[in-house]
Every structure is written in structure tokens, then in C-alpha cells.
N, C-alpha and C positions, 0 to 999 in steps of 0.2 A: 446953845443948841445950834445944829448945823443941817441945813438945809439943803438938798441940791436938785437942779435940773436934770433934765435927759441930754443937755448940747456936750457931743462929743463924743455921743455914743456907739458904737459900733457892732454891728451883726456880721458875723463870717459864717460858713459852711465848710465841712469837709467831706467825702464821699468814705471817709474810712474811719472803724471804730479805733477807739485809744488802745493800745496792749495792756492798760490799765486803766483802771475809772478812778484818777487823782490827776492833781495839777499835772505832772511828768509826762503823765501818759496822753492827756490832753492837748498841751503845750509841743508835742512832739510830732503833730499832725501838721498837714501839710493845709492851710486857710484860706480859702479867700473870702475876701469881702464884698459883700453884697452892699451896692451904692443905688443912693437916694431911698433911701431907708425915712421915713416922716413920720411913724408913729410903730414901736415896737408891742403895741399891746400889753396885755399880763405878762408878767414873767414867773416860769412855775418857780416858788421858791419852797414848796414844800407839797406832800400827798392830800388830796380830795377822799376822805373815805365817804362810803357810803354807809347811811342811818339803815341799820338794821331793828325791823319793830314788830313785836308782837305782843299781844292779849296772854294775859293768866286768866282763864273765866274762875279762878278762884276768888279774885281782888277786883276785878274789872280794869285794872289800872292797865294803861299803854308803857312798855317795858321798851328799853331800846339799847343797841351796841353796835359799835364799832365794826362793821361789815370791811370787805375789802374797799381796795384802794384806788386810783388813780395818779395818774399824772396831769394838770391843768393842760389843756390847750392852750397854744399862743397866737392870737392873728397881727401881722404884719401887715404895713401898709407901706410898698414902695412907689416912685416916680418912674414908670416904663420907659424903660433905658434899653434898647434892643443891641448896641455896644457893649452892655456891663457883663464882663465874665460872671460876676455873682449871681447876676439877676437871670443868668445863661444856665448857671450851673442847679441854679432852684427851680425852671423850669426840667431840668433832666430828672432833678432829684423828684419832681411831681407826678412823673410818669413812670416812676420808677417803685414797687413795694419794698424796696430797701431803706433803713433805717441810717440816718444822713447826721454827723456831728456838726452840736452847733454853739457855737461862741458869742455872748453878747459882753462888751467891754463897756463898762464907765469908766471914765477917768478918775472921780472921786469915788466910787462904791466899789469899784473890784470887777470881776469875771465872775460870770456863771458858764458852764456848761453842761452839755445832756445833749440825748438823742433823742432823736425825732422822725415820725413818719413825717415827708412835706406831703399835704394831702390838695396843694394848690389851692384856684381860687378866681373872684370876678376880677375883669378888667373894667373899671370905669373910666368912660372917654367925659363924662359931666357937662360944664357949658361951654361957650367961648372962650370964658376966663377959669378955666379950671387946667391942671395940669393933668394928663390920663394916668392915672394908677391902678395900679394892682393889689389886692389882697391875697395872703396866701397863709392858711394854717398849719402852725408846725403843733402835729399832735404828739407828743412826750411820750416815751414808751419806756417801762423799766428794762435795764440790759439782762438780768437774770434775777433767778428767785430770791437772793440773799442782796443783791446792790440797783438801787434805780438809777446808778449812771449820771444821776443829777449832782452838781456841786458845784460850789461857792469858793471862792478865792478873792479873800480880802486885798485888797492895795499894801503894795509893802512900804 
């Protein structure tokens, strides 16, 4: 059994979608990385459907299906770096209703990507001994009706 941490992991941004939603298409974007990154959240690795439920007054019984879908939200938690192009470039993407591509790398688990509304977030300045950080929610949004844009990419 093989185990692993999050050291080493990396979140980047791009401001432009892939001509493709596959590694190629992804991989061909222009990245940057967003620094002092300390806790990346959930990572959507698959769809949130919604429970759909109703009554037969025939049986009385609670009947339920597969409603539509979702994308997880993901909160970020970085160290405010008012220097870091990344951290530059997610404040743009906040104020912005455009949908922003986004890359998280492990070293031992692979790449993900997908797009994302950045819908920003709190700054906490906390104690003396606290370093000020920011949280900022990247909401997942499917690219079209047939592909959500989301994928996985194993380590080679």
C-alpha cells in the first residue's frame, strides 16, 4: 500500500480555455503558479448529483433518482503575497465572470484540470503569530453539455 502527502503540490491558473479538454489541450496553455498555497481543499474528482424524491400515494413509499449534477467547489487557502503573479493573477480572475483554467500537480498522484469560476474570498490578518491569508473559491463549471472539462492525468 502506498500512501502519499500534499508536499509538493502545485496550483497554477490560466486566463484561457484549452482548444481541447484533454491532456494536449491543457498542457498547451500558458500557467502560472499561484505561491504560498497551504491548504488546497477538496479537489473535484468527480460530479455531485442531486437526490431527486417523490411520493407514489399508491405505496406510500419515498421513491428517489438521480437529478442533475454539479461540479464540487474547491476552497484554497494561500499566504498574501502581494508580489506573487499567481496570487495577482486570482485576484483578476475574481473580479472577473469569466471562467479561468486551473492545474493542480502532485508529484506522486498526477494532474488534474478543469475550469473554474474564481468567485474570491476572506482575507484573515488572525494573531501576532499568525501569517495573513486568504481564501478564495474556485467554483467548477461544466465547459458544454456533452464534456465537464474536468480530467485526471496519471504520472507517467
Amino acid at each position: 500500500m502506498s500512501v502519499y502527502t500534499s508536499a509538493g503540490t502545485t496550483l497554477a491558473i490560466a486566463a484561457a480555455a484549452p482548444a481541447t479538454y484533454n491532456e494536449a489541450g491543457y498542457e498547451a496553455l500558458t500557467w502560472t503558479t499561484i505561491g504560498e498555497v497551504s491548504d488546497l481543499g477538496d479537489i473535484p474528482n468527480s460530479r455531485t448529483y442531486e437526490t431527486v424524491e417523490w411520493r407514489n400515494i399508491a405505496n406510500r413509499g419515498l421513491s428517489k433518482a438521480k437529478g442533475g449534477y454539479s461540479l464540487p467547489d474547491q476552497t484554497i487557502t494561500v499566504g498574501l503575497d502581494p508580489d506573487d503573479a499567481g496570487q495577482a493573477l486570482l485576484t483578476t480572475a475574481s473580479e472577473s465572470d469569466a471562467a479561468y483554467s486551473v492545474k493542480i500537480s502532485n508529484p506522486n498522484l498526477g494532474d488534474w484540470y478543469g475550469r473554474a469560476l474564481v468567485m474570491g474570498g476572506p482575507t484573515s490578518m488572525g494573531d501576532v503569530n499568525s501569517i495573513v491569508t486568504r481564501q478564495v473559491t474556485l467554483s467548477y463549471t461544466i465547459v458544454s453539455q456533452t464534456e465537464d472539462g474536468i480530467i485526471f492525468v496519471a504520472p507517467a
